[in-house]
C-alpha positions as CSV (number, residue, x, y, z in Angstrom):
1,X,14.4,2.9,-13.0
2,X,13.2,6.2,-12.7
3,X,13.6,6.8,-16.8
4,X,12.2,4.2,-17.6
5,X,8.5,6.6,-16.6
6,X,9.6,8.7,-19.2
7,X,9.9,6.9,-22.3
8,X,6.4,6.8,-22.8
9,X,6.3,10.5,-23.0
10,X,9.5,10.9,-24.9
11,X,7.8,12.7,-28.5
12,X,6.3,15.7,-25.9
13,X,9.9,16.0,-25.2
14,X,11.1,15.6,-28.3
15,X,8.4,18.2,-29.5
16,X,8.8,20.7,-26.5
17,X,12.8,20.8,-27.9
18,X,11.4,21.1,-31.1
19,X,9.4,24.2,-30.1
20,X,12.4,25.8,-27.8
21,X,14.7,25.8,-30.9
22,X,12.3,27.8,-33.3
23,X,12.0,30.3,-30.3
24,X,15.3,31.2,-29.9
25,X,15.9,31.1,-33.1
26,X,13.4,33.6,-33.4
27,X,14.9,35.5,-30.6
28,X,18.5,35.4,-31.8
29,X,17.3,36.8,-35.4
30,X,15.3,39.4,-33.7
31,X,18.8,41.6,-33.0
32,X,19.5,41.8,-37.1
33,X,16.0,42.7,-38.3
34,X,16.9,45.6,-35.4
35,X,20.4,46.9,-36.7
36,X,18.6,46.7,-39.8
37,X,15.9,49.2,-38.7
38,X,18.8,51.1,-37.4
39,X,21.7,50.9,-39.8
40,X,19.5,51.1,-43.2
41,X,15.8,52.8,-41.8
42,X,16.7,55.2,-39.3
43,X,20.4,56.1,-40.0
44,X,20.2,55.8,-43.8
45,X,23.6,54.3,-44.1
46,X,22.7,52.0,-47.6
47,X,20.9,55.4,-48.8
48,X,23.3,58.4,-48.4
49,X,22.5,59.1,-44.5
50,X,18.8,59.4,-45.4
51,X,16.2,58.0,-43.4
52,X,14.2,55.0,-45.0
53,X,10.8,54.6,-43.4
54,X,10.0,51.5,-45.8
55,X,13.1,50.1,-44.2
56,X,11.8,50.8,-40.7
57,X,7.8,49.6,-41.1
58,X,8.7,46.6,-43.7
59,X,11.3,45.3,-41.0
60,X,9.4,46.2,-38.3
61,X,6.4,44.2,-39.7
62,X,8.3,41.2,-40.0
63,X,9.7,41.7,-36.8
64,X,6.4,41.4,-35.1
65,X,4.8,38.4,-36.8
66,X,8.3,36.7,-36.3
67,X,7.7,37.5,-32.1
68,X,3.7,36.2,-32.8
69,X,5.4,33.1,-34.2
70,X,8.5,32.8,-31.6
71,X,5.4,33.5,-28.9
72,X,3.3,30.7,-30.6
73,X,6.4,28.3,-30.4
74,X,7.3,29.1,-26.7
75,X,3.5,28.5,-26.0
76,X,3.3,25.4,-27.4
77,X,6.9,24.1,-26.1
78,X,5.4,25.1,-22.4
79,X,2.9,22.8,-23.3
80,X,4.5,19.7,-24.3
81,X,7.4,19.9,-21.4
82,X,4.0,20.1,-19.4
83,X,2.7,17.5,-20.5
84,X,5.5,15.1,-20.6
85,X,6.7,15.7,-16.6
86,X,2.7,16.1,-15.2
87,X,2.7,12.8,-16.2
88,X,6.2,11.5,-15.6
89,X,5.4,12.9,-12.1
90,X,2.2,11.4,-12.2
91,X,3.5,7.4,-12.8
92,X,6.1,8.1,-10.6
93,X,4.3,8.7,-7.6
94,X,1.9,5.8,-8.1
95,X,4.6,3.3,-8.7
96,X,6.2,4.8,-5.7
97,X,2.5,4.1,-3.7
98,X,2.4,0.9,-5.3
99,X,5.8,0.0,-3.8
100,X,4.8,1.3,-0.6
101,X,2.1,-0.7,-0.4
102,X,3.7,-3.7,-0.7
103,X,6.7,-2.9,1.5
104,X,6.5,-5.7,5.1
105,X,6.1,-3.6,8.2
106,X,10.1,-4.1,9.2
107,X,10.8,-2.0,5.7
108,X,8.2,0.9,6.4
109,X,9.8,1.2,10.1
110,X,13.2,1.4,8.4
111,X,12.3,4.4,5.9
112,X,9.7,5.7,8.4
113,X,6.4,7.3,7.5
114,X,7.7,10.6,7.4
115,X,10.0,10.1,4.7
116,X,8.1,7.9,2.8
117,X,5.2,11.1,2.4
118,X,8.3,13.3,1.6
119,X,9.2,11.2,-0.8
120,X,5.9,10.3,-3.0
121,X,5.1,14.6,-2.2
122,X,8.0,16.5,-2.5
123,X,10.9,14.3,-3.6
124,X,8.4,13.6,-6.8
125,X,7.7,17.2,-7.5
126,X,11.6,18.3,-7.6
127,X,12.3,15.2,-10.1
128,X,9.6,16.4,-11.9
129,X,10.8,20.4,-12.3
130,X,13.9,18.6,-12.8
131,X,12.3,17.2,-16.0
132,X,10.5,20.3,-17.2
133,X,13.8,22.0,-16.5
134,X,15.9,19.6,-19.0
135,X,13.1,19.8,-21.6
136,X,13.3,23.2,-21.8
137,X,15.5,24.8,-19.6
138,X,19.2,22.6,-21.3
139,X,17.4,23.7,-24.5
140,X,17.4,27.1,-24.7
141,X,20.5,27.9,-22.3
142,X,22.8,25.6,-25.2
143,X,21.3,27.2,-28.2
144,X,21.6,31.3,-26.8
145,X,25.6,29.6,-25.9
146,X,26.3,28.3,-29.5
147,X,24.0,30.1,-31.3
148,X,24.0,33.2,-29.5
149,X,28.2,33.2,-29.6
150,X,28.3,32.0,-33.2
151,X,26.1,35.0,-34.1
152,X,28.4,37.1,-32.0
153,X,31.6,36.6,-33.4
154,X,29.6,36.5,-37.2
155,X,29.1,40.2,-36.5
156,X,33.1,41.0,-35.8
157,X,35.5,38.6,-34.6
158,X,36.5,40.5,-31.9
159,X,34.0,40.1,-29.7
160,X,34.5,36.7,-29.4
161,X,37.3,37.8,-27.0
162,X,34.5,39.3,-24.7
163,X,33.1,35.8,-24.5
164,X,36.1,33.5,-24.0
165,X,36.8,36.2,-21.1
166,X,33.5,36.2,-19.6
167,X,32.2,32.7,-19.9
168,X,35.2,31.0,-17.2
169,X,34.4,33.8,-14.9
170,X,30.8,32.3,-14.5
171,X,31.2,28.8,-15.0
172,X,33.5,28.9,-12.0
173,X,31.0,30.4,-10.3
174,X,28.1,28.1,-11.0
175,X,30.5,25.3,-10.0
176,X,31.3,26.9,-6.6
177,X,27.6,27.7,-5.8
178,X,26.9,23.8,-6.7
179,X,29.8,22.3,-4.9
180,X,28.8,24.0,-2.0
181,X,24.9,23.6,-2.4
182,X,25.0,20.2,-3.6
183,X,25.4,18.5,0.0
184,X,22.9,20.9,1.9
185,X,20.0,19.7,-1.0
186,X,20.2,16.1,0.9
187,X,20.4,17.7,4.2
188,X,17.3,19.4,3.3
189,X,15.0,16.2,2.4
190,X,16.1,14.9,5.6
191,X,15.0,18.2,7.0
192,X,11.6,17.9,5.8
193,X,11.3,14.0,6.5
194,X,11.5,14.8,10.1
195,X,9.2,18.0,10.2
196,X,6.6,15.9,8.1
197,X,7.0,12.8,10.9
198,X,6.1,15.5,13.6
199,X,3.0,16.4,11.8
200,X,2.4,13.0,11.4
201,X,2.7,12.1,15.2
202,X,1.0,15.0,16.7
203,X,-2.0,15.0,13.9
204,X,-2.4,11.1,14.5
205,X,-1.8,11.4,18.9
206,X,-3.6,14.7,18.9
207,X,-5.7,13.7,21.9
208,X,-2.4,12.4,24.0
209,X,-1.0,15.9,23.3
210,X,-4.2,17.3,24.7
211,X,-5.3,14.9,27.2
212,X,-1.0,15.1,28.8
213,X,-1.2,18.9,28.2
214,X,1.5,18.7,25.9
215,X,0.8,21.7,23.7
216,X,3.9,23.6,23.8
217,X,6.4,20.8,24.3
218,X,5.2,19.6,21.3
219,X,4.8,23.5,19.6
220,X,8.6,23.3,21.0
221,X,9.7,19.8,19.1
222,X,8.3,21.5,15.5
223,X,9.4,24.6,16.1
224,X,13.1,23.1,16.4
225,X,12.5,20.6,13.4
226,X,11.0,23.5,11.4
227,X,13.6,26.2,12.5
228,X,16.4,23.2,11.4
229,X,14.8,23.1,7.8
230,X,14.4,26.7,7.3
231,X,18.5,26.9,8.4
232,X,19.3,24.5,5.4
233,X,17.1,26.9,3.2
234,X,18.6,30.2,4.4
235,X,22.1,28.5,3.8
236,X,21.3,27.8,0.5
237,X,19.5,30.5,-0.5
238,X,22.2,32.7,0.8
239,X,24.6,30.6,-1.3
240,X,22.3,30.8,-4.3
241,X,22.3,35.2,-3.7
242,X,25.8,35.5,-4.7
243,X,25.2,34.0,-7.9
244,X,22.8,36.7,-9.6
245,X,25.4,39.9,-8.2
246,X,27.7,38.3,-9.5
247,X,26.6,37.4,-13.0
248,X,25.6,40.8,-13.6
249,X,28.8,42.1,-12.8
250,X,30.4,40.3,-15.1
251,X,27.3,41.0,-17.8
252,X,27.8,44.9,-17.2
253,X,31.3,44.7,-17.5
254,X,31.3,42.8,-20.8
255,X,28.6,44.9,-22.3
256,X,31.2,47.9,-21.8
257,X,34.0,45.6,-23.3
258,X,31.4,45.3,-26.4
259,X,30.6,48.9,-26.5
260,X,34.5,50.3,-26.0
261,X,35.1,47.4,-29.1
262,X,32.4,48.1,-30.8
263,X,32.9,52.5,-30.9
264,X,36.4,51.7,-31.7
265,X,35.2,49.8,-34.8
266,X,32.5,52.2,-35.8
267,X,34.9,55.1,-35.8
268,X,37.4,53.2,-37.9
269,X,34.1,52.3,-40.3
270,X,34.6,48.6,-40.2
271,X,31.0,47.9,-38.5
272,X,27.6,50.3,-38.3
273,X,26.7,51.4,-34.8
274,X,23.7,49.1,-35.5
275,X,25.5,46.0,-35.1
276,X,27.1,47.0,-31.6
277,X,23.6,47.4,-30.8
278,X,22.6,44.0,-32.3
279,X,26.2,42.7,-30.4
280,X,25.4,44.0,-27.1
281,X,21.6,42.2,-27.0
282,X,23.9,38.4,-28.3
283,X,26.1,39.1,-25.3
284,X,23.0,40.0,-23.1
285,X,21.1,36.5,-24.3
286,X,24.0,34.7,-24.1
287,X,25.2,35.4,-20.3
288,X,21.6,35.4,-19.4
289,X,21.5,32.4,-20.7
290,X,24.1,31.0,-18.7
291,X,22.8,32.2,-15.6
292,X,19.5,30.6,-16.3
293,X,21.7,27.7,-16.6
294,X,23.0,28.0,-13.7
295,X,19.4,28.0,-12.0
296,X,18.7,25.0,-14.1
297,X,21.7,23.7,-12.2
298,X,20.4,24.2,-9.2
299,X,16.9,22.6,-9.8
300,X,19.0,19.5,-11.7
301,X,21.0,18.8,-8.3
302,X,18.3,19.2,-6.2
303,X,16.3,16.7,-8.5
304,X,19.2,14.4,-8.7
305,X,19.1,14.4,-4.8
306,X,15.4,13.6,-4.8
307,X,15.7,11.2,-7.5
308,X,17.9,9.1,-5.5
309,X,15.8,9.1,-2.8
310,X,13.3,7.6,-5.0
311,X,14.9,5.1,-6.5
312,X,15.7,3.9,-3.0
313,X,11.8,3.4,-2.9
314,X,11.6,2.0,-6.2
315,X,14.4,-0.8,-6.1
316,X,13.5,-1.7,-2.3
317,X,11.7,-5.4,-3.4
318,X,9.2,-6.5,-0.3
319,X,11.8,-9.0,1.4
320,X,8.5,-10.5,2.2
321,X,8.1,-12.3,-1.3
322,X,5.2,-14.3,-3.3
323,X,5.5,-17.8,-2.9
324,X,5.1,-20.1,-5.6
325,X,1.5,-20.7,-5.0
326,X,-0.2,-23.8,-3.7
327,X,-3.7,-24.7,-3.2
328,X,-3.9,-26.2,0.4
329,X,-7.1,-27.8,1.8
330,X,-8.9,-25.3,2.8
331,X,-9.4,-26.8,6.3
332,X,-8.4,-23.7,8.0
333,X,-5.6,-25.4,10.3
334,X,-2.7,-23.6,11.4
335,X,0.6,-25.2,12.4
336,X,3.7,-23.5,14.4
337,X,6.5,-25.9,14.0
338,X,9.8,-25.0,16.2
339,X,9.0,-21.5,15.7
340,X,11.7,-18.5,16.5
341,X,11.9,-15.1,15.2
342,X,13.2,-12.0,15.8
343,X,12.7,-8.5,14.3
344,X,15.3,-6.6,11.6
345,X,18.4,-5.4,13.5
346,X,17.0,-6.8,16.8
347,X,19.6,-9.8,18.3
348,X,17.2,-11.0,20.5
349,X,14.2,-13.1,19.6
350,X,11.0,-12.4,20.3
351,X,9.8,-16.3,20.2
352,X,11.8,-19.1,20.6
353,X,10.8,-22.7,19.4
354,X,7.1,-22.4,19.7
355,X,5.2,-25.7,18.7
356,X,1.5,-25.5,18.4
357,X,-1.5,-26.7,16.1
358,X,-5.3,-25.2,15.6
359,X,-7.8,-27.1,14.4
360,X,-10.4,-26.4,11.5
361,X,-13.0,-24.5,13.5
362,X,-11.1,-24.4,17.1
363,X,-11.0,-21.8,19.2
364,X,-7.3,-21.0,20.3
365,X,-6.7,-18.0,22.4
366,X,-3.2,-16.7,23.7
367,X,-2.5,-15.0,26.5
368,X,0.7,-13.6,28.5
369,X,2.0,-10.8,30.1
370,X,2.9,-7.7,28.2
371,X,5.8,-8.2,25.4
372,X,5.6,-11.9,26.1
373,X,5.0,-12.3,21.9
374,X,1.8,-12.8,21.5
375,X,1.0,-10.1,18.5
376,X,4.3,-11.4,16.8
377,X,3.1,-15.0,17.3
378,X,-0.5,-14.5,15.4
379,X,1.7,-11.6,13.1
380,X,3.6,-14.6,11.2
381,X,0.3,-16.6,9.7
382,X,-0.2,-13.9,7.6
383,X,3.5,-13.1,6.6
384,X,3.5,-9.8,8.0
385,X,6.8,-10.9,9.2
386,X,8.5,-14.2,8.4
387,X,9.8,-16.8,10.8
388,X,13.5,-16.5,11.2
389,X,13.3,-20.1,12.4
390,X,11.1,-23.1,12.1
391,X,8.1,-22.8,9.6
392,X,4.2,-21.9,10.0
393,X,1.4,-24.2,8.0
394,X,-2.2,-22.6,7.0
395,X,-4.1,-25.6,5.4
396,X,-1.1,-28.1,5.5
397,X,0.8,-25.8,3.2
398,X,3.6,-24.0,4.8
399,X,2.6,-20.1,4.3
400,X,6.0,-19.0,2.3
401,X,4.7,-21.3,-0.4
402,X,1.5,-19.2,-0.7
403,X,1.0,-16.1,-3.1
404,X,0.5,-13.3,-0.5
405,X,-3.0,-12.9,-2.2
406,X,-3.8,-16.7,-1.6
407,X,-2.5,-16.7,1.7
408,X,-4.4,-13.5,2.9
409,X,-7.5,-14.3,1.5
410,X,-7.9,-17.3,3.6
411,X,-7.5,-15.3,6.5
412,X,-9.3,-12.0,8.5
413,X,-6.9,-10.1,11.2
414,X,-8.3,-7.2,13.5
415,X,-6.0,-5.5,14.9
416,X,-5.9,-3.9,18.1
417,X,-5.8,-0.1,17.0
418,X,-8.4,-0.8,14.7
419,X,-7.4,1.7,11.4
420,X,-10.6,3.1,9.6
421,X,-10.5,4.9,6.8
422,X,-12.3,8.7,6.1
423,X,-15.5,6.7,3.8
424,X,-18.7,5.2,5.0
425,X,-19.3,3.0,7.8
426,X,-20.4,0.4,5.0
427,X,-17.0,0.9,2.7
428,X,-15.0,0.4,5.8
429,X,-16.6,-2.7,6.5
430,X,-16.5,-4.2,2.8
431,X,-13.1,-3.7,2.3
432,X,-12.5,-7.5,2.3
433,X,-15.5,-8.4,0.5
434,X,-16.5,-5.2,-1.8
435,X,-19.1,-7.2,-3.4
436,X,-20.8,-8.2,0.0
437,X,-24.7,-8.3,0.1
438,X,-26.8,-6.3,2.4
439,X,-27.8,-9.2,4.6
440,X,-23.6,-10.4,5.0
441,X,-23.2,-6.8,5.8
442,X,-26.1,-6.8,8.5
443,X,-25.0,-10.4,10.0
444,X,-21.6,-9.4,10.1
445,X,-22.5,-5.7,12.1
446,X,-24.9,-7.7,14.2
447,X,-22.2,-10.6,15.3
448,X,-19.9,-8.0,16.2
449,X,-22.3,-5.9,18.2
450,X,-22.4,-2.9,15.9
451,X,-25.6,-2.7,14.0
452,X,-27.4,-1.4,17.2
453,X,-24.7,1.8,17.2
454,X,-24.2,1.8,13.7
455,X,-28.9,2.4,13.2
456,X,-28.5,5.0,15.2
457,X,-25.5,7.3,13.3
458,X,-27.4,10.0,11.2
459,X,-27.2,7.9,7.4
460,X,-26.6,4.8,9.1
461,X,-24.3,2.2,7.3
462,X,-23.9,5.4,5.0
463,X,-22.5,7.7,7.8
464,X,-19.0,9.3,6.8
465,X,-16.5,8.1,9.0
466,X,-14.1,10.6,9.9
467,X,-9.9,10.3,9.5
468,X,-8.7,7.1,11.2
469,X,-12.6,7.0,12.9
470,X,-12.0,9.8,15.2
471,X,-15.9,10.6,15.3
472,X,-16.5,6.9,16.8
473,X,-15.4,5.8,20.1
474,X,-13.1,3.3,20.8
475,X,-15.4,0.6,21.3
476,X,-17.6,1.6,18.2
477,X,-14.2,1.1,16.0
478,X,-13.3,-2.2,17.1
479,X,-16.8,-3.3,16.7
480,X,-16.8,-2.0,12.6
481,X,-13.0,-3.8,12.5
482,X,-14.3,-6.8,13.6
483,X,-17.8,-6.9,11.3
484,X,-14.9,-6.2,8.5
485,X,-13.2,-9.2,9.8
486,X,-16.0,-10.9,10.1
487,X,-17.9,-9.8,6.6
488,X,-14.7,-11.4,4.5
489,X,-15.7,-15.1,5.5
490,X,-12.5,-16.3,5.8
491,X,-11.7,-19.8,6.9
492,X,-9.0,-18.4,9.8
493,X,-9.9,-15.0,11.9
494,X,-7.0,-13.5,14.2
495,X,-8.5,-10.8,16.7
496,X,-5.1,-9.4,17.5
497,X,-6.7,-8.2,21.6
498,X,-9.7,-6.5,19.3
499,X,-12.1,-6.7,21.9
500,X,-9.6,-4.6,24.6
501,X,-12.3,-1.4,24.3
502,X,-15.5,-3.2,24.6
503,X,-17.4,-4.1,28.2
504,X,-17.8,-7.1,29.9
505,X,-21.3,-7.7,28.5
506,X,-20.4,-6.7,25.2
507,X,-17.8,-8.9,24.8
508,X,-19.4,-11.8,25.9
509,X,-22.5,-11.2,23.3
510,X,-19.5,-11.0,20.5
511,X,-17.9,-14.4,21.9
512,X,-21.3,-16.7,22.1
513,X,-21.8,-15.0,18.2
514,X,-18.6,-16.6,17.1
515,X,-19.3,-19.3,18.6
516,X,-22.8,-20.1,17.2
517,X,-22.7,-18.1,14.0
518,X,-19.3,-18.7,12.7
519,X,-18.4,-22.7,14.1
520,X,-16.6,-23.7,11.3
521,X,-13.8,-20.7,10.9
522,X,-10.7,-21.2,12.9
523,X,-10.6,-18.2,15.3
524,X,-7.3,-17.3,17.3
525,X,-7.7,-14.6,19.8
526,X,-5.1,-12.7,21.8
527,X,-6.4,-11.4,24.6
528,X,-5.4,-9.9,28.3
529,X,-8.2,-11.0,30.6
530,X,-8.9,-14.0,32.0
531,X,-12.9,-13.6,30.7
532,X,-11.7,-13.1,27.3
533,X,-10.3,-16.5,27.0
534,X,-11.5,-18.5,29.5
535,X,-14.5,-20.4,27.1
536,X,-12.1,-21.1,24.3
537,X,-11.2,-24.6,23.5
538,X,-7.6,-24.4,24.6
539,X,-5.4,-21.7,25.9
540,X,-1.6,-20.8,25.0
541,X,0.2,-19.2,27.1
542,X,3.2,-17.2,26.8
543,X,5.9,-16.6,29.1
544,X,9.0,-14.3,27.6
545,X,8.9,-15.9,23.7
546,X,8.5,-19.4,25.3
547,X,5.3,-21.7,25.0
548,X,4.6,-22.1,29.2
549,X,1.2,-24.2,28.4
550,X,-1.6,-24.7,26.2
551,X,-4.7,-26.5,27.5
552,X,-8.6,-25.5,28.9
553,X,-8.8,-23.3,31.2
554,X,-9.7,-25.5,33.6
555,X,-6.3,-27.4,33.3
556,X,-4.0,-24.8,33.0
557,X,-5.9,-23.2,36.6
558,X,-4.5,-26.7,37.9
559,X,-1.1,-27.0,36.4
560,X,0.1,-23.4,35.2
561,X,1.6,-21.4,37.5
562,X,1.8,-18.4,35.2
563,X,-2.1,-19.0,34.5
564,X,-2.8,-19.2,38.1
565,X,-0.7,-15.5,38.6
566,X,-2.6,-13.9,36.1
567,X,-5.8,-15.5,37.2
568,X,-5.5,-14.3,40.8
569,X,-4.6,-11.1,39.7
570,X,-7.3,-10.4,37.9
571,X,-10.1,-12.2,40.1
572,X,-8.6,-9.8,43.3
573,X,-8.7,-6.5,40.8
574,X,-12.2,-7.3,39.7
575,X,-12.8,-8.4,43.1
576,X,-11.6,-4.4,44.3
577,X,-13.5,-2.9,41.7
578,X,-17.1,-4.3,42.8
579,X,-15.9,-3.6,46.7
580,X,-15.3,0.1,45.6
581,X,-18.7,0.0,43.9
């Protein structure tokens, strides 16, 4: 799944190889043209022990330009393998936003937010040195091994012996050092999942932290998530020390196994002294090589690791899936029939066997006491979570048959924590309807009460809005959230207890604006006051999942007993409030 991002690059890898070979090559012939400088220019050996300084600048020459061209080849290899995983890295992490985005609100909760930033961050930039790594790193290790050895034992057979003595020393090891890494890499992406979720919280709830005084409890809760992560790292970094030591151990130790071989042979006149020299610099590319591999193995676990965090991302369908598509009647009804449902991994339901039906153009509001279901009620017309039993109709059409495009654009929601993003006032409010006019813009900010505010910001309906709208209030956020509600002119629009932040007088200039301005959009409004809801043509109310009534509110202050509670609570609190004014 992941691969399948980099076959479209395949020929910069393919060239980057290309490129590697030529510059080892040019590295492994490097050590001849220098026991030929030695052997035949400086010692004299084809030339009765006289020095040949045409040997020595001629070779020497060659030498260079060879290095310019083995230079030129490693330049251009760097290149291409950059190339090829920049942009490997590159689709990756916008299919793995694109998957994201589509993932239903039970899914996001299950990977969390902190991993999922991990993930399309970090997680993509191990996979991709993973990638460079193969390109270039595989390359070159294999061809100093089997070139590098076959050049070796070309020069005098036994010092092949050096290599099939050295080489299990250090491929057992790498494959200690990996065996023992191997698990901590995983460990570590966790490790940084949870750190990142801790930013994430305390950057988001920054004023809870301040207004609670919770400075150094939080300080405390990083500190021990970053304190975890950098014990993972010290544990594998301390496993990943041994390795070098070790290696050159082994190195020095063979390089005196070449030289004691190599001076024996000399002094019996079977090889020059500048082919021990040529010997001991194959040795020394060859075990370097194979500790680069083993750093290469290191970066390929660690990218396998991330890779498989990916492709958990990447195969994870939305198990809230396109419906065939069907046109409806665009009356703007909405139909609960028998609804129940209860979230993922949760065994008791939230709503059992709801019935209920809203009119093109009626005003439905639902109200109950706290957790009563009234967000997951209004949270199942637009799919963001699917009924687990019984079946919900927008326009006749029951919503699962919908595409999620047709069934969202038929309908606005503002939430309660009203999310803006860091662009204008005016982008925030368009994102429906990006092609919205001036004058839908205006009607929609006057309707919701926010073109007064919104006049006076510095550049107007141009004013930046900070991250998540922390430079507006409360009041002035749910105000933009519901002019972008309103700005889409869709034929349903949920206000999910949107007007919780806004006064008394406010609120009631933003209901008689529904009502006069927008009379033929279905509008279904949670609310928690009694004020809120009492003007709407009928009233639901919950009680613990359970439908307890729906009527006016002048019927259910007669027949609901639940009504009545809340209504005498809130009538004797408001009545408190205006005795201790």
């Amino acid at each position: 799944m992941i691969l399948k991002h980099l076959k479209k690059y395949w020929y910069f890898a393919v060239l980057a190889s290309v490129f590697m070979i030529l510059e080892v090559y040019v590295d492994l012939y490097q050590p001849r043209m220098m026991a030929e400088i030695v052997d035949n220019g400086i010692l004299g050996l084809n030339n009765g022990g006289k020095p040949n300084m045409d040997v020595v600048s001629g070779t020497g020459i060659r030498m260079i330009l060879i290095v310019v061209l083995g230079g030129l080849c490693g330049i251009l290899s760097g290149v291409c393998t950059n190339i090829c995983s920049q942009n490997f890295g590159n689709d990756v992490r916008k299919s793995a936003f694109r998957k994201i985005m589509h993932f239903s609100f039970s899914q996001t909760d299950d990977f969390s937010v902190g991993s999922l930033i991990t993930r399309t961050t970090n997680d993509v930039s191990q996979v991709q040195n993973m990638v460079s790594q193969l390109i270039r790193g595989c390359v070159r290790c294999a061809m100093f091994f089997v070139a590098g050895s076959i050049a070796l034992v070309s020069l005098a057979t036994d010092f092949g012996l050096v290599i099939m003595i050295a080489l299990p020393l250090i491929l057992l090891e790498i494959a200690f050092v990996l065996w023992k890494t191997n698990p901590l890499f995983k460990l570590l992406q966790k490790r940084i999942d949870r750190m990142n979720t801790v930013i994430q919280e305390n950057v988001a709830g920054a004023r809870v932290v301040k207004a609670f005084v919770q400075e150094e409890r939080e300080n405390t809760r990083f500190a021990q998530c970053n304190d975890d992560l950098v014990d993972t790292q010290f544990r594998v970094l301390i496993l990943m020390s041994y390795m070098r030591p070790v290696m050159n151990i082994v190195l020095n130790l063979a390089t005196i196994a070449v030289i004691y071989i190599g001076s024996l042979s000399v002094k019996s006149g079977s090889i020059a002294p500048g082919t021990v020299m040529a010997a001991i610099t194959y040795l020394s590319q060859i075990l370097n090589g194979m500790m680069m591999l083993a750093m290469i193995f290191q970066t390929v676990t660690r990218g396998m690791t991330s890779a498989k965090r990916l492709k958990e991302v990447l195969a994870a369908d939305s198990d809230i899936l396109d419906g065939t598509g069907a046109g409806g009647t665009d009356t703007g009804s909405v139909v609960f029939r028998n609804v129940s449902f209860a979230y993922p991994d949760q065994p008791v339901p939230v709503l059992r066997n709801i019935s209920l039906s809203v009119k093109k153009g009626e005003t439905l509001a639902i109200i109950g006491e706290t957790g009563s279901g009234k967000s997951s009620l209004v949270h199942l017309i637009p799919r963001f979570y699917d009924v687990t039993g019984g079946s919900v109709e927008v326009d006749g059409v029951n919503v699962k048959d919908y595409t999620l495009e047709q069934l969202r654009s038929r309908i606005s929601v503002v939430l309660q924590k009203s999310e803006l993003f860091s662009t204008t006032i005016r982008e925030n409010i368009t994102i429906g309807k990006p092609d919205a006019t001036e004058e839908e813009i205006k009607a929609a900010a006057c309707a919701a009460q926010a073109d007064d505010f919104i006049m006076q910001q510095p550049e107007q309906y141009d004013t930046p809005v900070a991250e998540s709208g922390m430079s507006l209030s409360g009041g002035q956020r749910q105000r933009i959230a519901i002019s972008r509600g309103l700005v889409k002119d869709a034929e349903i629009l949920i206000l999910d207890d949107s007007t919780s932040a806004l006064d008394f007088k406010t609120e009631a200039a933003l209901q008689n604006a529904l009502r006069t301005q927008y009379p033929d959009i279905t509008k279904i409004i949670i609310a928690q006051r009694i004020s809120s809801v009492k003007n709407a043509d009928r009233i639901a109310v919950l009680d613990d999942g359970t439908l307890a009534d729906c009527d006016t509110h002048e019927n259910l202050l007669k027949r609901c007993p639940l009504y009545q509670d809340i209504y005498r609570s809130q009538i004797r609190k408001e009545d408190e409030q205006r005795e201790a004014k």
